[in-house]
C-alpha positions in Angstrom: 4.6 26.4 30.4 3.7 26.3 26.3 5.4 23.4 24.9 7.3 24.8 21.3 9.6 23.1 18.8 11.6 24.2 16.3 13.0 22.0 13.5 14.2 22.3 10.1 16.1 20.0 7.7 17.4 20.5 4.1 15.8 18.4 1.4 17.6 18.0 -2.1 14.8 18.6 -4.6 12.6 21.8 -5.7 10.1 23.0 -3.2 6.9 22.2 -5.2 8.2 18.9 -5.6 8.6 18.7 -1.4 5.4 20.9 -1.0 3.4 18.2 -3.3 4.8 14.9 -1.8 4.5 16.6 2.1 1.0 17.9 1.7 -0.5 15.0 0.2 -2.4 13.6 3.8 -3.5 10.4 2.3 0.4 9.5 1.5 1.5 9.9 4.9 1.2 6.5 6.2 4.2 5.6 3.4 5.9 9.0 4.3 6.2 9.1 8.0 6.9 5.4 10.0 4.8 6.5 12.9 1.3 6.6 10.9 -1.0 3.0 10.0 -3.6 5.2 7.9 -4.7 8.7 7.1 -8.3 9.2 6.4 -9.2 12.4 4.3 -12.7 13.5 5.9 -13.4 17.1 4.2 -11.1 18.8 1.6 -11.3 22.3 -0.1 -8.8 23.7 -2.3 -6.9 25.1 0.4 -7.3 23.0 3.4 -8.0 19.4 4.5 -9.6 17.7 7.6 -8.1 14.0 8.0 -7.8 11.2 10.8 -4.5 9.5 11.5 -3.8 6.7 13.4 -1.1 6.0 14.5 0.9 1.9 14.8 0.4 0.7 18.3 2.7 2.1 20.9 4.7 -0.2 23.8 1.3 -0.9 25.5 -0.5 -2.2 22.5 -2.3 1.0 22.4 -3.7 2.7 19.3 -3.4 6.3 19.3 -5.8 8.3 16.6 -7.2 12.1 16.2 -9.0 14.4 13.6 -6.4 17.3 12.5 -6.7 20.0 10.5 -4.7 21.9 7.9 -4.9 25.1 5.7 -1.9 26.3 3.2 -0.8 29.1 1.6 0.8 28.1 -1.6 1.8 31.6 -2.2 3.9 31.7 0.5 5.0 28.0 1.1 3.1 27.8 4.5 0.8 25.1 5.9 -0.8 25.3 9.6 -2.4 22.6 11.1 -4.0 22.0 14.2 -5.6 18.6 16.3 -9.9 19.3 16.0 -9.3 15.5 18.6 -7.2 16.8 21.2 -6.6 14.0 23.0 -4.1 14.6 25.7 -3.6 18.0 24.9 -5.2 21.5 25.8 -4.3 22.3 21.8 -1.5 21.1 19.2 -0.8 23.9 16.8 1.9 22.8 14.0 3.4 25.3 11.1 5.1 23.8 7.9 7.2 26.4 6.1 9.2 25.5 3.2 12.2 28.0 1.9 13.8 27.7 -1.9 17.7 27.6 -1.0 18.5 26.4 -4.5 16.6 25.1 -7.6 17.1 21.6 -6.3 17.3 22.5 -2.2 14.7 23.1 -0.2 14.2 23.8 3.9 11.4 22.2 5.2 10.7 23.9 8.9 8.5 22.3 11.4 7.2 24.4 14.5 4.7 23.2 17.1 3.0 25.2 20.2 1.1 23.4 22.6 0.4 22.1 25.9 -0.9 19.4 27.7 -4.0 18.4 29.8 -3.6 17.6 33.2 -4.1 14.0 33.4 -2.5 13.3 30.7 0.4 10.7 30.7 3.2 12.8 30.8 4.0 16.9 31.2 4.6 19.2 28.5 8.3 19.4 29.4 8.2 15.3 28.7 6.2 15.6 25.6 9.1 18.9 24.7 11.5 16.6 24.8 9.7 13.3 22.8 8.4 15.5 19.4 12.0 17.4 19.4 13.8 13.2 19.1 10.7 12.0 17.2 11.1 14.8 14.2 14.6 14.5 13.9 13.6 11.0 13.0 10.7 11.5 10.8 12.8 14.4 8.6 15.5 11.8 8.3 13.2 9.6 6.5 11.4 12.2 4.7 14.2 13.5 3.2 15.7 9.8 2.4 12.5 9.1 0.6 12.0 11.9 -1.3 15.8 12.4 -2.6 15.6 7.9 -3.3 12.0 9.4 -5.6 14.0 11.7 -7.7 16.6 9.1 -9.0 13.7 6.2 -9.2 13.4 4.0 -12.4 9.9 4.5 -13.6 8.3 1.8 -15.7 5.6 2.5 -18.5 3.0 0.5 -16.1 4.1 2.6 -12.9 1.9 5.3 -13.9 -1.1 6.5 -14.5 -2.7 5.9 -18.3 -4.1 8.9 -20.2 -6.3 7.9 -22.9 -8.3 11.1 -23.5 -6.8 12.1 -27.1 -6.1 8.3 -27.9 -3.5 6.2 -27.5 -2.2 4.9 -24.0 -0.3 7.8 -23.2 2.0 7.5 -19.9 3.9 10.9 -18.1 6.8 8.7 -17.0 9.3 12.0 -15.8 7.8 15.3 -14.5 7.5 17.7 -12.1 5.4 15.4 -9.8 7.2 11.8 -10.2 10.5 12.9 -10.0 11.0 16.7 -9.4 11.9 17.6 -13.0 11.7 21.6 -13.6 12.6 21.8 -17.0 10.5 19.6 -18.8 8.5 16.0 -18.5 9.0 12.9 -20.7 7.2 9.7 -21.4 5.7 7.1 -23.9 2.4 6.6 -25.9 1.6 3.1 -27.0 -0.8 4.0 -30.9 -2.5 0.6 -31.9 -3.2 0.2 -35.9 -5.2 2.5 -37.1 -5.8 4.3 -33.7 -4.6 8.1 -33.8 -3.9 10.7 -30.9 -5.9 13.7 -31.8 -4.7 17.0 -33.1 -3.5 19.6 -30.5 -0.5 22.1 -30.2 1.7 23.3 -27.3 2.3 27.1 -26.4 4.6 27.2 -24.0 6.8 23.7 -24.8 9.2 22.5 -28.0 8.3 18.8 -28.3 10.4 15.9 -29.4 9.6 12.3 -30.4 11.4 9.3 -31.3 9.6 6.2 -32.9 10.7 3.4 -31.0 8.9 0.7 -32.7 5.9 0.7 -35.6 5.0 3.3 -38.2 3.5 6.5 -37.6 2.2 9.4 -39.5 2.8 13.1 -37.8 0.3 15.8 -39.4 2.1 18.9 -38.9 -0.1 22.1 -39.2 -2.2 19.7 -42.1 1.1 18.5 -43.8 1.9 14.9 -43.4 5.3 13.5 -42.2 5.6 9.7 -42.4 8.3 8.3 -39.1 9.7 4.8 -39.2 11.1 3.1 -36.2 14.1 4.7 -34.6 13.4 7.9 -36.2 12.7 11.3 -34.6 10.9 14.4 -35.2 11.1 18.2 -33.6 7.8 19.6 -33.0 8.2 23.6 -32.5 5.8 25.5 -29.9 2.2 26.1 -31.5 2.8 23.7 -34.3 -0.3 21.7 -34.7 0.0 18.2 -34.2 -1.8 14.7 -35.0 0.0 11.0 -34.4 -2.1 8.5 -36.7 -0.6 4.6 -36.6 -0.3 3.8 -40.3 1.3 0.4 -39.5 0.5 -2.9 -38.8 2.0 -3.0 -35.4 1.2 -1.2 -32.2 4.1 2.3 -32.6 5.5 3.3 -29.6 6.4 6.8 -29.5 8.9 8.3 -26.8 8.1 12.2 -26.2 9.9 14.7 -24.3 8.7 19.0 -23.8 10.2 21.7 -22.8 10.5 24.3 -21.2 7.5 23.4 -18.8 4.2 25.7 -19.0 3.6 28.5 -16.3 1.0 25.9 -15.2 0.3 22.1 -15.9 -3.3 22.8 -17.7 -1.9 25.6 -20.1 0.0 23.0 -21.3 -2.0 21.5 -24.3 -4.4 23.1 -26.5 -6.8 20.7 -28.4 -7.9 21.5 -31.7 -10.2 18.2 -32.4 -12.1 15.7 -30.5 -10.4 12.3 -29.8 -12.5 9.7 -32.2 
């Protein structure tokens, strides 16, 4: 007898944004209650090799194996397999995900495999366990990734990106909170300090001077913002913030629509100084 499963639930959020949060291994611990860590041994761009170990069961015993998975972005499928059997002959798992709506998404779970032996219960037994234990982990999946799309994010929650100046923070995107229309966020410009000249191709961009003085260079011509003003910057308009002030300006910036992909995004026309 081949043990198989079959479960599916219906998440409210875009695929890529379940595909992204669901794929990343070293996440999983926060994701699923069953897992203490996840150890990413070997990654490529299309597959990763990772130990998890599990919280220790009735007995006090820890439970830990090497898996495997490959994806298919293409096609929304991931299959994984157990490299560590442990107490069974082989453990094959496949992850499809299905677009029911822009903001719905089925995530289907189904596992083959059997068990050694000697091992501490049948495959009938361990049938039965994954079919009660999925149920549970899709519940909390899907309560954890719905509470991430209507999370407050805080200018400190992510990461800083300081590469054309400033202190420039993605606050709402595709990856924080599911957004597939645009992103939004903040840049904190000390006096003096500028955010170097680039344009955007795909994306309309709009900013609003929350506090300080700034001056926009717009394709070379200068346009001076005080606080609690706002400016429209059309696609491929070439653009340079500069802190003219004597306080630190923080600017509040929205784009739209969203590039066909994240790094088509920005074009740079001038080195960060």
């Amino acid at each position: 007898m081949i043990g198989h499963t079959d479960n599916a639930i219906e998440i409210a959020a875009p695929a890529a944004f379940v595909w992204e949060h669901t794929n990343d291994v070293t996440t999983w611990p926060g994701l699923f209650s069953e897992y203490a860590k996840a150890e990413v041994l070997e990654e490529t761009e299309s597959s990763v090799t990772f130990r998890l170990t599990m919280h220790p069961d009735e007995q006090g015993r820890v439970w830990s194996w090497v898996s495997e998975r490959s994806w298919d972005r293409d096609t929304w499928t991931v299959r994984a397999r157990r490299v560590e059997t442990g107490p069974f002959e082989f453990m094959n798992i496949t992850w499809v995900y299905e677009e029911l709506a822009d903001d719905l998404t089925r995530m289907r779970w189904v596992q083959d495999f059997h068990m050694k032996p000697d091992a501490p219960i049948d495959t009938a037994a361990m049938t039965d366990r994954i079919n009660t234990n999925t149920l549970v982990q899709m519940g909390l999946i899907k309560e954890k990734l719905e509470s991430r799309r209507r999370a407050v994010i805080g200018f400190h929650d992510v990461p800083s990106n300081q590469r054309r100046g400033g202190d420039l923070r993605t606050l709402l995107s595709p990856a924080t909170c599911g957004a597939t229309s645009g992103f939004s966020g903040a840049v904190r410009v000390a006096p003096g300090e500028k955010v170097a000249e680039h344009y955007h191709p795909y994306s309309e961009e709009f900013l609003f001077l929350a506090a300080g003085t700034l001056k926009v260079d717009l394709d070379g011509e200068p346009v001076v913002l005080e606080a609690e003003q706002a400016l429209f910057v059309p696609r491929n308009v070439r653009h340079r913030l500069t802190n003219v002030g004597e306080v630190e300006a923080l600017v509040v910036f929205q784009l739209c629509p969203l590039a066909p992909r994240p790094e088509l995004g920005h074009v740079d026309t001038e080195e960060a100084s």
